[in-house]
Every structure is written in structure tokens, then in C-alpha cells.
N, C-alpha and C positions, 0 to 999 in steps of 0.2 A: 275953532276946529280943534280935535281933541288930537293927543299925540299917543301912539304904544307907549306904553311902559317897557322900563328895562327889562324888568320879569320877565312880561309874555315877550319882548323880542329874544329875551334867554330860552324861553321854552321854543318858539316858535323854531331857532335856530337848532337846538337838541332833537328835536322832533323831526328835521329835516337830516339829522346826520345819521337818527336812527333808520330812517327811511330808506337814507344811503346804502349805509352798513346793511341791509337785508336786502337790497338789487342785488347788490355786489355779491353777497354769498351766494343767493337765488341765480347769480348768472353764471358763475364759477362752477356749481353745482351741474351746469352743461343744458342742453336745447330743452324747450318744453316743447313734451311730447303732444302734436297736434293730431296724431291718425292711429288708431288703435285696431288692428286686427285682431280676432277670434273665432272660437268655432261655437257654433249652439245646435247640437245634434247634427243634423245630416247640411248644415248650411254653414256658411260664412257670415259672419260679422264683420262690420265697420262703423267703429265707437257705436257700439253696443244694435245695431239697424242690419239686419239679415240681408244678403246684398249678395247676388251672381258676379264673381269677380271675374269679367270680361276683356280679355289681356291682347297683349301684343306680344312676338319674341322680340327681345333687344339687348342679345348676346352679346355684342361687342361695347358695348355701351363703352366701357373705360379705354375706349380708343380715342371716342369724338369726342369735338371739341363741347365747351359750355354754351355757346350760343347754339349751337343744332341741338341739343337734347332740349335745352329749355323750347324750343321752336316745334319738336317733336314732342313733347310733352303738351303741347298747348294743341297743335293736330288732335291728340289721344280722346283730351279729357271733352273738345270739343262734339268727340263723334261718341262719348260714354264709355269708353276705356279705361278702365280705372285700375289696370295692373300691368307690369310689364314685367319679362323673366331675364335676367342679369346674369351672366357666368361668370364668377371670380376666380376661373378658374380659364382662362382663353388666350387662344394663338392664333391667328388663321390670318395666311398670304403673308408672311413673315413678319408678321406683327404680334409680339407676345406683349398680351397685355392682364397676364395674372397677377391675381392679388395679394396671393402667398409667393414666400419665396420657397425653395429644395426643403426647408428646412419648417416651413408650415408657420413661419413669422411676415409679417408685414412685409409688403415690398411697394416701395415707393416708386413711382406717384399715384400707383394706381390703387391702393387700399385710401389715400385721400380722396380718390376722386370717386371710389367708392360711398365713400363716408358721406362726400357732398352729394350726389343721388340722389342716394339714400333720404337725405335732410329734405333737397329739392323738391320729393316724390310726396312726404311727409305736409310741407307746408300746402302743395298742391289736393291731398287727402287718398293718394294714391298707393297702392300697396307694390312692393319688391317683393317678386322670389329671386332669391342668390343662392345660386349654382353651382356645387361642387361635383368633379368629374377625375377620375383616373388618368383620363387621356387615353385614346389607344394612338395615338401620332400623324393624326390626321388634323385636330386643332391643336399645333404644340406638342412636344416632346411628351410621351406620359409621366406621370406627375402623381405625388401622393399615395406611392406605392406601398408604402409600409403601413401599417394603424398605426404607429405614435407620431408618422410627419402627417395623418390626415385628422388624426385627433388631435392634433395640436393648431391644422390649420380649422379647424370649426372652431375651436378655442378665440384662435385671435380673430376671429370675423365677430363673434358674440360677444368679446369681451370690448370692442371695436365700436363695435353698430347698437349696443345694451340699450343704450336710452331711447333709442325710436324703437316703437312698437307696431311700425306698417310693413314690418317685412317677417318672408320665415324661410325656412334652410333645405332645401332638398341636398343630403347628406349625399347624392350618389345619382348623378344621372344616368339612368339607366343598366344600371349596377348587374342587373340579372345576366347580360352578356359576358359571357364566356373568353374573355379576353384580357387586355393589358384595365381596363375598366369595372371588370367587375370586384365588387363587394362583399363577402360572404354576407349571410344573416347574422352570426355572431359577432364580426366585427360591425354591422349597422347598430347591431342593439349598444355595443359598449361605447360607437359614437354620440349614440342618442341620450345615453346613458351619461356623456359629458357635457353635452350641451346642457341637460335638466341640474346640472348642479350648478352649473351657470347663471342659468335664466330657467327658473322652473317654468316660467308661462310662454317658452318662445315657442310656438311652432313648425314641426320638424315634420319633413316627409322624404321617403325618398323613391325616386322615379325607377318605374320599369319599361323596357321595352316588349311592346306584343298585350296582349290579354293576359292575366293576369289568373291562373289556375287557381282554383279552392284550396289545396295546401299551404300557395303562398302566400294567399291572402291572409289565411289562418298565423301565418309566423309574422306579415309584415305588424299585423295588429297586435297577437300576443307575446311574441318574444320580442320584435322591437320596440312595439309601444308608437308607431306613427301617430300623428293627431288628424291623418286625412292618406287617402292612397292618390298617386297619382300614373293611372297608367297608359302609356305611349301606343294608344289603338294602332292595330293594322293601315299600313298607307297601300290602299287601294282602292279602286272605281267603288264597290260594294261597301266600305267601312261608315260613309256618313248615312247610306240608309239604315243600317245594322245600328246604331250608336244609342237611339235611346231604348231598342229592347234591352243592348246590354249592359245600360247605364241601371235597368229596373234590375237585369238580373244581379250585378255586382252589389245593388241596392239591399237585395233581398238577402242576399248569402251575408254580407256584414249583418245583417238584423241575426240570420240563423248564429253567426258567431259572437252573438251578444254584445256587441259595439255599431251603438248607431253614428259613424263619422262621415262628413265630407268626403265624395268625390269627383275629384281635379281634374281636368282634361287639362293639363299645361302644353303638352306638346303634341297635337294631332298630325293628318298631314299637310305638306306646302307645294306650293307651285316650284318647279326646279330640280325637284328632287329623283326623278327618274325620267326616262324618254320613252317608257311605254303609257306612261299615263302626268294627266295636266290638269289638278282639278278646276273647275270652274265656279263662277260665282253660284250657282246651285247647288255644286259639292259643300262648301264651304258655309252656305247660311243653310243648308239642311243639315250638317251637321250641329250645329251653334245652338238650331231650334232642337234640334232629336236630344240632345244635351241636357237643355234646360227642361223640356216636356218631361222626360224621362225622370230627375231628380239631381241631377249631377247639380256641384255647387259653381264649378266656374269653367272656362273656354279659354284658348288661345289664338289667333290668328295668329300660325306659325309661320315662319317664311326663314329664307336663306338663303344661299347661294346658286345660282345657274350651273348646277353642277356641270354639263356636257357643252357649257359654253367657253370659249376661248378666256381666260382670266375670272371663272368664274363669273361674270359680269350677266345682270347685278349681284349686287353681293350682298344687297339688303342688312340687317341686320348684322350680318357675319363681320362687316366691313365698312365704318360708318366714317374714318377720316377724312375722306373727298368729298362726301355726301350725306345726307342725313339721311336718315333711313326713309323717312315719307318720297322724299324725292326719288327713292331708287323700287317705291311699289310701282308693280306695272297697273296697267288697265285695268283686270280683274281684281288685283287686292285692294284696291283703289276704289272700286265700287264696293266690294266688300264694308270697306270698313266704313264707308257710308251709309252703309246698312243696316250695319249690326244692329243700332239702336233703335231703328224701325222694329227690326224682325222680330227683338224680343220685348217688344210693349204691343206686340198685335198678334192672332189667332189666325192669319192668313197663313197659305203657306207659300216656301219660296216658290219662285218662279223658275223654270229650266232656262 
């Protein structure tokens, strides 16, 4: 029986420390990036495959614990949900669970438990939109009131979150209201405008409420430069049958303003949110379908709190520490989201 040589046990041993030596840098160097979001004309990408990002809201996330997310993540992906939208920017039922602090730096624990998500969402191939909002003091005190604490807070979330490439930044939820939350246009472009120095390839949008006029449309594209619009349709009985005319018109008017991008339905209507109207699972998957037929690149199954009910209960989303969010959908959203996956791999329509 023949034995190594000194040599090759010398090389063999060199060759294993080299091996070493390049883990250990390659793992220092931070997470490989497993889930790659992008845009390719009027659609969505994931690691390079055109793909309807079919979301959940899951605003309080950085409240709950790790074993309900990972539990609700596995609900998601089983029924084809492959995005969920995060506010690092939230307070609601006296739980402030933002991710910047006054001053638009890190505040802990809740930018880790961002970061972990973030990662979580990443290895499962799932995309985050993360949430920035003014406040008007209805989730938390308002917040981020000057440009250099809101530019400074997109700063530390990008400079934070850089290496994963599954998520992208609505600069301004719903920015166009007239209150402690709005945004001008000039301040969105020069935030957008720090983000791209940053991370030139991160994807930035930022949210409107109501329809979305031709003028504005014209600045969110040319003066700020978004890479997708996303805007917060009418919450009423008539808005899911209305949705994929005006997903073609909104379609049409970016081609006329010479940018063919992505658009987002992230926040449509939910159950809870008024007491003259409750939509139903027909609201709901004709919406999702008029969406997708139309051209739009993705949907949200929105939800949230009980507003006119005693402790907001459920609180869905809003409020996930007792509960996970799956456990707090009711009936309808519940069939809902048993659904979705059906409605959009078939030519049927929904059912009333």
C-alpha cells in the first residue's frame, strides 16, 4: 500500500488554507444575493423571468415575532405570493416600531429585524417594498419632516439593505396629500436623486393617493425619474370594475410620455376601512384579474385594521404581536387569497 508524500501532503494542506482564506473573505464580504428584482419595459423581473408581483400588505412586520413571519411567509408563498409591503416607517396602537430614528439613522432593534426580512424574504425568492411615510399621526407621531432627516433616512435603509437586491423604496406613501405627509416633487426627485448615488440599480417609486392626473404623471417620470408609478386607486364599490380600463389608460399615457415602465397596484382597497362599503371576494379577484388583463405589473391584497370596531380589532397587518397576520384574515380574505392563484392562471371570470 503506497503512502502520500510529504510534498503533496504540503500542497494538499496549502491548497486547503487557500480555500480557507477565500470562504472567509467571500463571507465577510456579506449575504449572497439569492433574488434579484427588476424592470424590463412595462413588467417586473425576478432574476431576470417577467413575473406579476402578487403581494400582501404586511405593515407592521417589525413588530412580530420570527416564528409568525416565517409561518406567514410560508401561508404566502404557498398560495403564490411572492411580495409583501413593509413600512419602516410605523406606529399604530401604541406600538412604534420605526426603523429610523428623529434623526433618519438606524434605530434599533427594529432596522435588524429589518435587515433579517429582508434576508428571510431573499432566501425564500420573495421581493419587499419598504415604506417610507411623513406620518400625519395617525400611525405614530409625524416623522421625517425636513428633506435632509428623510434623505438621510433613505440613505441609511440603502446603505443598510445594499447587498440584497429583492426589494425597492417607495420614497413617500402617498406623498400627494396635502398634509403633515406630503412630499413635494422637488424634494422626491432630490431624494431619488440620493438613493441613485447610492445604489444606481435600486428601484425607487413613490406612492400616490386617488388617480393619478396627466401632469403628474408627466413629473413623477420626468422630473423625478421613478422606475414604476404606483397609484392608490379610488376605495369604492365601482373602482375593481373600473381598474383594468384605467390600468390600459395609464398604460397608454406613459407610452405618449415616452417611458414604457411598470405599473404597481400596491395599495388598493380592504375590508375595514369604511362602513358604507365591504368589498367582497368578487371586489377583490376582479380587481387582481382587471389588473393583470389590463397591463398592470403587480397587485396587493391590502388589508388593515377594523377601523369602526372597538380596539380596531382585527388589526391584521397594522398589528401582528398577538397574532399573525394569516390568523387575523377573516372569511373573505381568507378565500381570497386562496384564490388568487387560480384567478390568474385561468380566463374565467370571478364569481359574485
Amino acid at each position: 500500500m503506497s503512502h502520500p508524500s510529504r510534498l503533496s501532503v504540503r500542497c494538499s494542506l496549502a491548497l486547503a488554507s487557500i480555500l480557507l482564506a477565500w470562504f472567509l473573505i467571500l463571507g465577510a464580504a456579506g449575504p449572497t444575493v439569492a433574488t434579484e428584482l427588476a424592470v424590463e419595459g412595462t413588467r417586473f423581473t425576478i432574476d431576470g423571468k417577467p413575473t406579476f408581483l402578487l403581494g400582501i400588505s404586511y405593515y407592521g412586520a417589525l413588530g412580530a415575532s420570527e416564528e409568525f413571519i416565517r409561518s406567514d411567509l410560508d401561508d404566502m408563498r404557498q398560495r403564490g405570493i411572492n411580495w409583501i409591503r413593509v413600512w419602516a416607517t410605523w406606529g399604530a396602537f401604541g406600538n412604534d416600531v420605526t426603523a429610523v430614528d428623529e434623526k433618519g439613522d438606524a434605530r434599533e432593534p427594529y432596522m435588524s429585524r429589518l435587515r433579517w426580512l429582508v434576508a428571510e424574504c431573499d432566501r425564500r425568492g420573495m421581493i419587499v417594498d419598504i415604506t417610507l411615510s411623513r406620518g400625519n399621526g395617525v400611525v405614530g407621531a409625524p416623522r421625517l419632516q425636513s428633506l435632509s432627516v428623510h434623505r438621510r433616512a433613505a440613505e441609511t435603509i440603502v446603505s443598510t439593505l445594499q447587498p440584497h437586491r429583492n426589494w425597492y423604496l417607495d420614497l413617500g406613501n402617498e406623498r400627494n396629500i396635502g398634509d403633515k405627509r406630503f412630499v413635494p416633487f422637488e424634494e422626491l426627485k432630490r431624494l431619488r436623486e440620493a438613493v441613485r448615488k447610492l445604489d444606481p440599480r435600486r428601484l425607487v417609486t413613490a406612492s400616490h393617493a386617488g388617480d393619478i392626473a396627466l401632469d403628474d404623471l408627466r413629473r413623477y417620470l420626468l422630473a423625478v425619474g421613478v422606475d414604476f408609478v404606483s397609484p392608490h386607486r379610488p376605495r369604492n364599490s365601482r373602482s375593481a370594475n373600473e381598474t383594468e380600463s384605467r390600468t390600459r389608460q395609464y398604460l397608454a399615457q406613459l407610452q405618449q410620455l415616452g417611458r414604457s415602465i411598470p405599473l404597481h397596484y400596491q395599495e388598493p382597497f380592504r375590508r375595514g376601512f369604511s362602513q358604507g362599503w365591504e368589498p367582497k371576494v368578487y371586489d377583490f379577484l376582479t380587481d387582481v384579474e382587471g389588473a393583470r388583463r389590463g397591463g398592470a405589473a403587480g397587485w396587493c391584497l391590502h388589508n388593515g385594521d377594523q377601523r369602526h370596531q372597538p380596539g380596531g380589532q382585527p388589526c391584521r397587518s397594522f398589528d401582528m404581536r398577538k397574532r399573525r397576520l394569516f390568523d387575523q384574515l377573516d372569511k373573505v380574505e381568507r378565500h381570497v387569497v386562496d384564490s388568487l392563484q387560480r384567478t390568474l392562471t385561468t380566463d374565467e371570470e370571478p364569481k359574485p
